[in-house]
VEXDREN-2710 file (C-alpha; in Angstrom, 1 decimal):
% VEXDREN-2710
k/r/px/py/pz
1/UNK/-135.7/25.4/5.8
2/UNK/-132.5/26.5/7.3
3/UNK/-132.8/25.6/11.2
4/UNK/-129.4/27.3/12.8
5/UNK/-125.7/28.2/11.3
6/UNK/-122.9/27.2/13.6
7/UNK/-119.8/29.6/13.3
8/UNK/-117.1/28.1/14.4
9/UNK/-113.5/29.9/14.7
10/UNK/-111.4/27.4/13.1
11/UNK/-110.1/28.0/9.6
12/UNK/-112.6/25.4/8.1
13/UNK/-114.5/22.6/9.0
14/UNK/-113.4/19.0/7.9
15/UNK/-115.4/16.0/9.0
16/UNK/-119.1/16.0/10.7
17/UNK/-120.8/13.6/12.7
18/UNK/-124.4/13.5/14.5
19/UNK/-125.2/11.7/18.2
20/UNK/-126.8/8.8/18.0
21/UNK/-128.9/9.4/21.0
22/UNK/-132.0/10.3/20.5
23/UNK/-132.7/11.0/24.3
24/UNK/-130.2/14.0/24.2
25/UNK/-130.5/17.3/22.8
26/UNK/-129.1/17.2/19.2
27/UNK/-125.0/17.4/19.4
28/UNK/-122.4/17.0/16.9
29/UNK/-118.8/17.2/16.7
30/UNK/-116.9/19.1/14.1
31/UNK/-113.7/18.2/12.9
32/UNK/-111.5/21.4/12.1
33/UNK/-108.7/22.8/10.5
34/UNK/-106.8/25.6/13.4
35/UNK/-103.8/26.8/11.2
36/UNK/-102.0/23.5/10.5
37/UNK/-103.7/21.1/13.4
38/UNK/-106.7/19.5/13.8
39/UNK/-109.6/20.5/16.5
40/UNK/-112.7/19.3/17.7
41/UNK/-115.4/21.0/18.4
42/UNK/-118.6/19.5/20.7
43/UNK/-122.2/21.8/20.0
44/UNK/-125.3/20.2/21.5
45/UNK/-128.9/22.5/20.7
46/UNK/-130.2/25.0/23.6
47/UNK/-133.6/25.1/23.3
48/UNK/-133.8/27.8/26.0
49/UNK/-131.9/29.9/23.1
50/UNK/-133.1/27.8/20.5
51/UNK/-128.9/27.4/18.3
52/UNK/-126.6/25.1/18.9
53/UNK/-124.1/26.2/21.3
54/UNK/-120.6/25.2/21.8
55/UNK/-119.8/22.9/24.9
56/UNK/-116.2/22.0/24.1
57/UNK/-113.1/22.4/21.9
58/UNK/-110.7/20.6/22.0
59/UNK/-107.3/22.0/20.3
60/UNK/-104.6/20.6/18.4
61/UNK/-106.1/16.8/18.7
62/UNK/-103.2/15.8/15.6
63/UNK/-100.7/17.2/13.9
64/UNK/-103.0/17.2/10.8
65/UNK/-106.7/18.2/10.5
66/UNK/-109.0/16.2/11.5
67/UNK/-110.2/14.3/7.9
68/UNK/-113.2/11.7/9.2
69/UNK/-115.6/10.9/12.9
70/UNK/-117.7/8.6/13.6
71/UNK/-119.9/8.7/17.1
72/UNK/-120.5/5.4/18.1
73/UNK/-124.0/4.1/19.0
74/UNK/-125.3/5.0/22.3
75/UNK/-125.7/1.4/23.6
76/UNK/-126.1/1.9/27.3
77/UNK/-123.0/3.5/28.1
78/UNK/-122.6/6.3/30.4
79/UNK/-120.5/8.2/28.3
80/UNK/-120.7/8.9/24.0
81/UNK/-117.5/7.7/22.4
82/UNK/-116.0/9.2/19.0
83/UNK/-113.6/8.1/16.9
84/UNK/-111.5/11.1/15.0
85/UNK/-109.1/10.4/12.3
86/UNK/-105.7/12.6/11.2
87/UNK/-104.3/12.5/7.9
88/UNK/-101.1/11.5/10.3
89/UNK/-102.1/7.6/10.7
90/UNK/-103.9/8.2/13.9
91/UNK/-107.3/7.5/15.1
92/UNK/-108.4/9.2/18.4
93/UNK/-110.8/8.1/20.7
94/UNK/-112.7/10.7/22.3
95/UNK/-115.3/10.4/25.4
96/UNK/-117.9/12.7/25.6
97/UNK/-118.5/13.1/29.0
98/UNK/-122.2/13.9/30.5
99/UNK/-124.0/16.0/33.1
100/UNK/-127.9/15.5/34.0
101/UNK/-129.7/18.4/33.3
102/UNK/-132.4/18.5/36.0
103/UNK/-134.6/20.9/34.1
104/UNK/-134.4/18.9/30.8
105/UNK/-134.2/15.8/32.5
106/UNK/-131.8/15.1/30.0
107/UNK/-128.0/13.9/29.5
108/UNK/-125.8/16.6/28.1
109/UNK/-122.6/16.3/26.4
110/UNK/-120.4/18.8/28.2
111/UNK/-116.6/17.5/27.8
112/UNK/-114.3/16.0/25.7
113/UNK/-111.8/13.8/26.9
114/UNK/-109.2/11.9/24.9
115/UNK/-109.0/8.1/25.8
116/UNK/-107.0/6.5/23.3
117/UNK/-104.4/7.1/20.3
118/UNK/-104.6/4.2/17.4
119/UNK/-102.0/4.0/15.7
120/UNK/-103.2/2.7/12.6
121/UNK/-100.0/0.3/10.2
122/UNK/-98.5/2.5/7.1
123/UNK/-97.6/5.6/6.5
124/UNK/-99.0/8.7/5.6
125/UNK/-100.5/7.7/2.2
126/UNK/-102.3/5.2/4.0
127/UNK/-103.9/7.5/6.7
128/UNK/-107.4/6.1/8.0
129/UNK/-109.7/7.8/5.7
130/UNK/-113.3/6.4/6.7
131/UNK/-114.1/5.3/10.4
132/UNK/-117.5/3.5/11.8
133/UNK/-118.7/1.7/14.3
134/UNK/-120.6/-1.3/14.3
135/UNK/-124.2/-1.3/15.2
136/UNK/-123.6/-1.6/19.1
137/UNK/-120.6/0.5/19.1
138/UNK/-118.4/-1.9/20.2
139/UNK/-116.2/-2.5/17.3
140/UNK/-114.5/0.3/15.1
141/UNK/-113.8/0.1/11.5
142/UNK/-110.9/1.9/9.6
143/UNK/-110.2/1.6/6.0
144/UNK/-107.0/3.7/4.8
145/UNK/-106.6/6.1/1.5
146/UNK/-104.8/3.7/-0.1
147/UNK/-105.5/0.0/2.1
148/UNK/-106.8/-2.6/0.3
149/UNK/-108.6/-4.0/3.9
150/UNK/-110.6/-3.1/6.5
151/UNK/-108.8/-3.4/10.0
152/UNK/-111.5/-3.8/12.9
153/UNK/-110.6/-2.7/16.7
154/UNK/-112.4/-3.9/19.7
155/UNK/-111.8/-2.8/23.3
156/UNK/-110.0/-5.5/25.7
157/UNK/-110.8/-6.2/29.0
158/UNK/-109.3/-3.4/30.3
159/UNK/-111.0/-1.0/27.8
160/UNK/-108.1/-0.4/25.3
161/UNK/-109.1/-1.0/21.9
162/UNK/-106.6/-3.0/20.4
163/UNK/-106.7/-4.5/16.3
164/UNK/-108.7/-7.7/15.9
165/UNK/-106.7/-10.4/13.8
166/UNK/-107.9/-10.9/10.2
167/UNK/-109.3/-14.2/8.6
168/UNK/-105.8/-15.0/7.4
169/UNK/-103.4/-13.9/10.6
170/UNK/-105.9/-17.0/12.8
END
């Protein structure tokens, strides 16, 4: 049973991912292609109008299309946080930021704002090709096309999330 179609006006979408949160309305983010770049889009379901609408786009978020996103777990933040990856060894960190709708008495996703550029080690054939979070949402996971490891990043103590040293670097 078909429940909505979103139409989005890139030139094709590239990468999906679902909130977490179950107290929310039901919001994705789309990973698109504009031309040459890669875009986000944020939709979150109206059920006054009963389709996802769009609450965001972000334009031109690499310099390739956006190729995986994870959304981390909603684990008691104040804020969602998404992790985009770009065929151009990049992985962007993305707040979606929230208003409290009174009449849902709800948290909506309204705004995307970029946080953080990873630069993730090799080159272009090695671009970060699947992204996850850990259960809590405090550590992110990127494997490249052609890595033979994981690399894991966790946030410091001022928020940046910076690459966690492997088994053999200690």
């Amino acid at each position: 049973m078909l429940v909505d179609t979103i139409e989005t006006n890139s030139y094709g979408v590239t990468a999906i991912s679902w909130s977490p949160n179950v107290y929310a309305p039901s919001t994705i983010v789309l990973g698109c292609r504009d031309k040459s770049v890669g875009s986000l889009q944020l939709w979150t379901f109206a059920e006054s109008l009963n389709k996802y609408v769009r609450a965001d786009d972000k334009k031109a978020v690499g310099l390739y299309p956006v190729i995986s996103l994870a959304w981390a777990p909603f684990m008691g933040r104040d804020y969602h946080l998404i992790a985009a990856a770009t065929e151009d060894t990049k992985v962007s960190l993305w707040r979606a930021e929230m208003r409290y709708d009174e009449s849902k008495k709800a948290l909506d996703p309204v705004e995307l704002v970029k946080v953080q550029d990873i630069e993730c080690p090799g080159r272009k054939k090695k671009s970060p090709r699947v992204i996850a979070w850990n259960l809590i949402g405090g550590i992110l996971m990127v494997a490249g096309k052609k890595a033979r490891r994981v690399r894991l990043y966790k946030a410091d103590a001022e928020g940046k999330f910076r690459e966690l040293p492997s088994a053999d670097e200690k």
